[in-house]
LUMBAKE-142962 format. One line per 3 residues: number of its first residue (from 1); their letters; for each residue y, z, x of C-alpha. Coordinates in steps of 0.1 Angstrom, whole numbers, always signed. Example, Ala and Ser with C-alpha at 12.3 -4.5 7.8 and 13.67 -1.06 7.14 Angstrom:
REM LUMBAKE-142962
1) AS) -45 +78 +123 | -11 +71 +137 .
***
This chain:
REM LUMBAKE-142962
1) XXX) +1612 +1838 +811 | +1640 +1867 +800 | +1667 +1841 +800 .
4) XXX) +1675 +1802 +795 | +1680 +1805 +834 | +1658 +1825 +851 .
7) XXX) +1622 +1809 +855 | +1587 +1824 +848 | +1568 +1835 +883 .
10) XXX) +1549 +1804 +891 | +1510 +1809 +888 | +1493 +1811 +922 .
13) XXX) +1470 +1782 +932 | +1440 +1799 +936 | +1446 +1811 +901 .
16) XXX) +1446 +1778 +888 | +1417 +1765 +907 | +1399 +1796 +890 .
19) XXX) +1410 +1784 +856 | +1405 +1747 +856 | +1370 +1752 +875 .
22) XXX) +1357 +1765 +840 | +1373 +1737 +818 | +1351 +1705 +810 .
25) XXX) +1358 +1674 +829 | +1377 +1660 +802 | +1397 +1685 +803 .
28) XXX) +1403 +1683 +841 | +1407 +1646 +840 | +1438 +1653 +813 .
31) XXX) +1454 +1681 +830 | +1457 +1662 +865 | +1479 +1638 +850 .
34) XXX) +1502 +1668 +838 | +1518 +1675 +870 | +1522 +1664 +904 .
37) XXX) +1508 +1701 +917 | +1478 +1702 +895 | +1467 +1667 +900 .
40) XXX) +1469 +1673 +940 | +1451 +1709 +934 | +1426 +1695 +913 .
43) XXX) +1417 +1664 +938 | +1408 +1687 +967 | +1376 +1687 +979 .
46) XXX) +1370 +1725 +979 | +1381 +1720 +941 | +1357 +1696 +932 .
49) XXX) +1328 +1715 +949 | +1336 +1748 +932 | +1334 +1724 +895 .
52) XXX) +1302 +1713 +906 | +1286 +1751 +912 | +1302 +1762 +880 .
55) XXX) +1286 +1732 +865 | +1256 +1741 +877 | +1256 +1778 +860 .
58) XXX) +1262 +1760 +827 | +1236 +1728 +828 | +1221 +1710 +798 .
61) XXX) +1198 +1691 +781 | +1205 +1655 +779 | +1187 +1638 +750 .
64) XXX) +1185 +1598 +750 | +1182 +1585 +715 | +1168 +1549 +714 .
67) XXX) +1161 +1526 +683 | +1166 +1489 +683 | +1175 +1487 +720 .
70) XXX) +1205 +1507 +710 | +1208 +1538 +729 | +1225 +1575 +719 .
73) XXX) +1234 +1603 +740 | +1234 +1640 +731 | +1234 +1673 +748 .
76) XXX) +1234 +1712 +741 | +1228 +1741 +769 | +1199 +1742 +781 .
79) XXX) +1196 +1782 +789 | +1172 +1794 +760 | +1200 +1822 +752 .
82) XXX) +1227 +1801 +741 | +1201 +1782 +716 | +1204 +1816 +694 .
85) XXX) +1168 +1821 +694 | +1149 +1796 +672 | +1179 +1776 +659 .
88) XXX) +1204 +1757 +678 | +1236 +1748 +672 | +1244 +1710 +668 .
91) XXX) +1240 +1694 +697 | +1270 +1674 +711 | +1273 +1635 +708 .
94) XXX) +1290 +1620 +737 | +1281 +1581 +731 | +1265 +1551 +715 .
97) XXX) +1254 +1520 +737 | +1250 +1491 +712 | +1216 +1468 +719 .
100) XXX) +1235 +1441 +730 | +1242 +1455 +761 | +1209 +1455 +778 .
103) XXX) +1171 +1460 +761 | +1161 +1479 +794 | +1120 +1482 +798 .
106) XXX) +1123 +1516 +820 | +1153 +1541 +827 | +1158 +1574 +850 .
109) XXX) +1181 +1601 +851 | +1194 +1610 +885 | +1224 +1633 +893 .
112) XXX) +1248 +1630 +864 | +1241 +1588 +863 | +1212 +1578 +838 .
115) XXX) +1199 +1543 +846 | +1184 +1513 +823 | +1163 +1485 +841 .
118) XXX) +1152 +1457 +827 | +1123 +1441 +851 | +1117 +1403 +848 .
121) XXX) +1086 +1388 +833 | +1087 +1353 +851 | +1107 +1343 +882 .
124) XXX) +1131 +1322 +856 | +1145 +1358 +847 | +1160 +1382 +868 .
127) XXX) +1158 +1422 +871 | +1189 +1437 +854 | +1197 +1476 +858 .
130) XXX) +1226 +1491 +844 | +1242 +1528 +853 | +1260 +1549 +830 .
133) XXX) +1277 +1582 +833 | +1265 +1592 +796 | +1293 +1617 +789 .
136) XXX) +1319 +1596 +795 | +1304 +1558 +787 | +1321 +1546 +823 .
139) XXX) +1295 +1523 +840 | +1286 +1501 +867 | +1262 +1468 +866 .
142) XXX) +1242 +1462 +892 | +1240 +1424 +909 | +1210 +1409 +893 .
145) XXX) +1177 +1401 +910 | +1156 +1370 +913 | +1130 +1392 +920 .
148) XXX) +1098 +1411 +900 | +1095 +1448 +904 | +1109 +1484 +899 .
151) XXX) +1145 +1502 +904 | +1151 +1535 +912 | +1185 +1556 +916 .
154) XXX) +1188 +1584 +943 | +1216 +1603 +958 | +1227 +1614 +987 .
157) XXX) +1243 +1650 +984 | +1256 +1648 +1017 | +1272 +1612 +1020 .
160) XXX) +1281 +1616 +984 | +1267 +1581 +977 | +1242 +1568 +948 .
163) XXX) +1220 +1541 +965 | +1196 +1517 +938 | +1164 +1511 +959 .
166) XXX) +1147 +1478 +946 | +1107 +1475 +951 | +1098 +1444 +948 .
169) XXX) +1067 +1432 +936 | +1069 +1396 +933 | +1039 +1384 +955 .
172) XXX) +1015 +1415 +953 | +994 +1395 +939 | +988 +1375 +963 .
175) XXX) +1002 +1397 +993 | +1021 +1432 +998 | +1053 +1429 +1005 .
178) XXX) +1072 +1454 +1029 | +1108 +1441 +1025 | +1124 +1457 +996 .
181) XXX) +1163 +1457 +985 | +1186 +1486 +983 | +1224 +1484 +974 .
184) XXX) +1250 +1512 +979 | +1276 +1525 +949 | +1308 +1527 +962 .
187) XXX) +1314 +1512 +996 | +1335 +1485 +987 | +1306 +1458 +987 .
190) XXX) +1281 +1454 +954 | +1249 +1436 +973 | +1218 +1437 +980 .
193) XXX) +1203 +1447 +1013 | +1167 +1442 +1026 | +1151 +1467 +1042 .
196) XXX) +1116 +1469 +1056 | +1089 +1495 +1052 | +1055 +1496 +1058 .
199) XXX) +1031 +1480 +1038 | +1002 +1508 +1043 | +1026 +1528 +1020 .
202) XXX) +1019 +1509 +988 | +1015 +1481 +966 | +1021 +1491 +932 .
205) XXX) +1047 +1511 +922 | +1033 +1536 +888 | +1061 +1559 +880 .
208) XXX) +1089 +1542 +861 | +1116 +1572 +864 | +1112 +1589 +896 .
211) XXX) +1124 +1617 +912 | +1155 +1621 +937 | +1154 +1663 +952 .
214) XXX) +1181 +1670 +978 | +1187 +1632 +989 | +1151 +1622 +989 .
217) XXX) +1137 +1600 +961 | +1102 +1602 +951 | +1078 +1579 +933 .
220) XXX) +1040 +1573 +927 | +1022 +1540 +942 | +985 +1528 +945 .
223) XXX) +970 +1504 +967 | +963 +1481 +944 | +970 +1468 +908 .
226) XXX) +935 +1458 +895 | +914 +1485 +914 | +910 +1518 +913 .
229) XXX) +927 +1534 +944 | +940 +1567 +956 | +977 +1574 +948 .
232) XXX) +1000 +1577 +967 | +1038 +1598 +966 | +1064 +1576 +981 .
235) XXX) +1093 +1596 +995 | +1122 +1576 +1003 | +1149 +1591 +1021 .
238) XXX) +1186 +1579 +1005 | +1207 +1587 +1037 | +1184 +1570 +1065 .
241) XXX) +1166 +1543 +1042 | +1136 +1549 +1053 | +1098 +1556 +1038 .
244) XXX) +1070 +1578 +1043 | +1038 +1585 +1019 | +1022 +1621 +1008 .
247) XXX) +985 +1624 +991 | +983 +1635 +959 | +962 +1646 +933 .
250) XXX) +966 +1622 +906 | +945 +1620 +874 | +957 +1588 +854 .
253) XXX) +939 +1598 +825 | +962 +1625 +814 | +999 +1630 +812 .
256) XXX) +1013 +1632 +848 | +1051 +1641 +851 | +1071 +1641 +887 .
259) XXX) +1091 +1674 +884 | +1122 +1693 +903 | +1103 +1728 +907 .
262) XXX) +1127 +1751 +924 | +1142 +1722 +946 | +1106 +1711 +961 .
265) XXX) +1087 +1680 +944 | +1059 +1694 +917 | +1033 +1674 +897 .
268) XXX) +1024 +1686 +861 | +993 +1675 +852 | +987 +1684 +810 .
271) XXX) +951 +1677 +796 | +949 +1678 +766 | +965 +1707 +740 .
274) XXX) +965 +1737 +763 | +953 +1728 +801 | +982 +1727 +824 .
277) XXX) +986 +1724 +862 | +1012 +1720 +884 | +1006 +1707 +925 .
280) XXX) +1043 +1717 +944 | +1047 +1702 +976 | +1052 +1732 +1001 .
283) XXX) +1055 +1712 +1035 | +1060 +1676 +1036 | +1054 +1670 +1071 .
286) XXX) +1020 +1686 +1070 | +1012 +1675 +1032 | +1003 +1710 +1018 .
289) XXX) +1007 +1713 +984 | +999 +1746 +961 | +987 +1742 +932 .
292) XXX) +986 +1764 +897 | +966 +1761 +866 | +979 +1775 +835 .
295) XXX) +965 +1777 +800 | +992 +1773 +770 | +990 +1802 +742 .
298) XXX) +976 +1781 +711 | +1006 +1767 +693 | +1010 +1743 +664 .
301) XXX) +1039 +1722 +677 | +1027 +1706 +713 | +1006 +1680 +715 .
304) XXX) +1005 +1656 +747 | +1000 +1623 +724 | +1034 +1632 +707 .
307) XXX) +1054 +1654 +730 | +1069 +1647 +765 | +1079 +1671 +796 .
310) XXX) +1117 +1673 +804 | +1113 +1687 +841 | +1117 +1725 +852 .
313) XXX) +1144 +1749 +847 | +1157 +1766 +877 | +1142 +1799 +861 .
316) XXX) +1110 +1781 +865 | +1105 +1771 +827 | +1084 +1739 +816 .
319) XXX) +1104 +1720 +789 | +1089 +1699 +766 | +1106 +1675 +741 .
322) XXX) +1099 +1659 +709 | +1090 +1619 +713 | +1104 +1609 +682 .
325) XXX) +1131 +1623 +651 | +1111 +1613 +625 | +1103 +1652 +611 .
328) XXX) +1112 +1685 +627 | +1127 +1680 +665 | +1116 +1709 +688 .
331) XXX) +1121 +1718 +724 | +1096 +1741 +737 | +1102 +1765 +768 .
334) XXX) +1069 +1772 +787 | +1079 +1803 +808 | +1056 +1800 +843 .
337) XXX) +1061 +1837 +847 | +1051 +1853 +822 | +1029 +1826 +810 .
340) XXX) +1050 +1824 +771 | +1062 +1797 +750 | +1093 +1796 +730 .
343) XXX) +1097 +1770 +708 | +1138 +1760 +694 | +1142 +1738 +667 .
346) XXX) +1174 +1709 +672 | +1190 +1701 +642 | +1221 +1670 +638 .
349) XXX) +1203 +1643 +657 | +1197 +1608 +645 | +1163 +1603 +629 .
352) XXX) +1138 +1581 +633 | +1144 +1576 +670 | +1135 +1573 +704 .
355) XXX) +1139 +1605 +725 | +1139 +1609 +760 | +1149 +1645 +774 .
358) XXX) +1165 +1652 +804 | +1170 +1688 +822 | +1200 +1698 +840 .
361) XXX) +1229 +1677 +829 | +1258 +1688 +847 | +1296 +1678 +854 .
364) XXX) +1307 +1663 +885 | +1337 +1653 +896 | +1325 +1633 +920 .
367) XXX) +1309 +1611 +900 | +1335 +1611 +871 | +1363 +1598 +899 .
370) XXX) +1337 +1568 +916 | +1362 +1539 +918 | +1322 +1515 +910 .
373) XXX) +1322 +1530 +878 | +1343 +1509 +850 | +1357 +1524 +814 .
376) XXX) +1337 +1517 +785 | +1361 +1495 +762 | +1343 +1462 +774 .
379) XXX) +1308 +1474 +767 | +1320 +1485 +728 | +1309 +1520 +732 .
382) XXX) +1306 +1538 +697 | +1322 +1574 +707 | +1319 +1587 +666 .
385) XXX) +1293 +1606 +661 | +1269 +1593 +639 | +1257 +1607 +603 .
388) XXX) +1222 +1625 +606 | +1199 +1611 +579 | +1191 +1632 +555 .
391) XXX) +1156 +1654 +563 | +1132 +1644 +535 | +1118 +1672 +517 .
***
């Protein structure tokens, strides 16, 4: 501006959808409420989809701190380059869910949302879940259940809809059950929903967490509780509702972890200290899977008794993560391609805690503008960050 009168050239849109698609969604949120252009710029579709692929270039780890059913949230970038090597900066504290919100029993991570389930021990309690956007602390609780059994979150990249599919296992005792319970985020109507599936699938649920890949949601089952049986992967399909099984390799005895591997569903098998496999599932409608075994370089920092897997980097990197805070925190980088380990040490988390690590943490707007989820000032989320303890010498 030369003069009190003449005004500055105004700053093309596609200028400003270039800026603002590199802010944080804080930062977004803020900035649509600055002007009447900018807030209808920033709302567009083709605007929210270019955040989300920016996002993606930039994703990160999400670290779940428990201790005393109360539960922390922290993140840092998960591209080994911006850890600086063998030291990382401080990761980032976003919340602080006191324990007298829920003490859930089994939680997941799907698509920017992190669940919490609580499953009920007797009929005279009821199956609570929870879902929280861990950035932010919005949330939405989910209409409680009558019922025994699991919860799983999955997403529907096309529909843009999160859908919690319920599988009951009230009466497998005595029977298999093949009407389960699904409820949709977001249309207007917070119910359940039965829906039927066949009872050849399955009759106990295993995997506590789950996996949803590109609108399908995948879990392990067995045929029965008490026996020994083959397992099974379920693969429930979020847009259509409806089931189908895979065979699987599955050896209980070790650590088994359902994985994203390059947008197809792997299963990491890790024996031991240095054994490794992981089965990928090439072609679902004919069931071939490929599988590779890998042999860790000897290291003094995993151990499979004390140490968890993450999931898989785009890149194709294994990540590993701590259990506990109680001494030095690492995450470990296991490279697939060259067959190498890098190990980075996290400093500025909470100790003696609970961890539970999570790969590819990214914004979306999306989620952050879903009219289901609430703010966070009724739930008393703690958004200080907390003092690390001291390390002891």
């Amino acid at each position: 501006m030369s003069t009190g009168e003449e005004n500055s050239a105004p700053i093309p849109n596609d200028l400003i959808v270039q800026v603002f698609s590199r802010l944080p969604a804080e930062s977004v949120a803020r900035c649509r409420c600055l002007s009447k252009l900018w807030g209808s710029i920033l709302h567009r579709p083709f605007f929210t989809e270019l955040f989300l692929t920016r996002s993606w270039a930039r994703p990160r780890l999400l670290f779940a701190l428990k201790r005393e059913d109360a539960w922390s949230f922290y993140s840092l970038p998960q591209r080994q380059h911006d850890l600086h090597d063998k030291a990382s900066p401080p990761p980032d504290f976003h919340m602080k869910f006191p324990k007298d919100i829920i003490s859930p029993e089994y939680h997941g991570f799907t698509s920017g949302l992190i669940y919490f389930s609580r499953k009920s021990i007797t009929l005279k309690s009821q199956e609570e879940t929870v879902i929280c956007e861990p950035r932010t602390g919005q949330y939405a609780t989910v209409p409680k259940l009558l019922r025994y059994g699991k919860s799983f979150l999955g997403y529907d990249p096309i529909g843009k809809q999160f859908k919690v599919l319920f599988m009951d296992h009230t009466d497998c005792v005595t029977h298999c059950s093949d009407v389960h319970r699904v409820l949709t985020l977001g249309n207007g109507i917070m119910e359940w929903r039965k829906i039927k599936c066949s009872c050849s699938l399955f009759h106990h649920v295993m995997d506590d967490e789950g996996i949803c890949i590109n609108g399908v949601l995948y879990f392990a089952s067995k045929q029965r509780y008490y026996f020994p049986c083959d397992v099974k992967i379920v693969c429930f399909d979020v847009r259509s509702e409806k089931f189908k099984s895979i065979d699987v390799e599955w050896d209980s005895s070790w650590y088994v972890k359902l994985v994203n591997y390059k947008g197809k569903v792997g299963v990491i098998t890790w024996k031991g200290l240095c054994e490794l496999s992981i089965s990928v599932l090439e072609d679902v409608e004919k069931q071939e899977w490929s599988k590779y075994v890998y042999t860790l370089p000897d290291n003094s920092i995993l151990d499979s008794s004390k140490d968890s897997i993450a999931g898989v980097t785009a890149r194709g990197e294994i990540v590993f993560s701590g259990n506990f805070t109680s001494g030095p925190f690492y995450v470990v980088y296991f490279s697939l391609e060259s067959k190498t380990l890098q190990s980075v040490e996290i400093q500025g988390l909470e100790k003696d805690h609970g961890v539970c690590a999570y790969v590819d943490l990214v914004e979306d707007l999306n989620v952050n503008d879903a009219k289901y989820l609430k703010s966070s000032p009724r739930l008393n989320v703690i958004a200080v960050r907390p003092k690390p303890q001291e390390r002891k010498p």
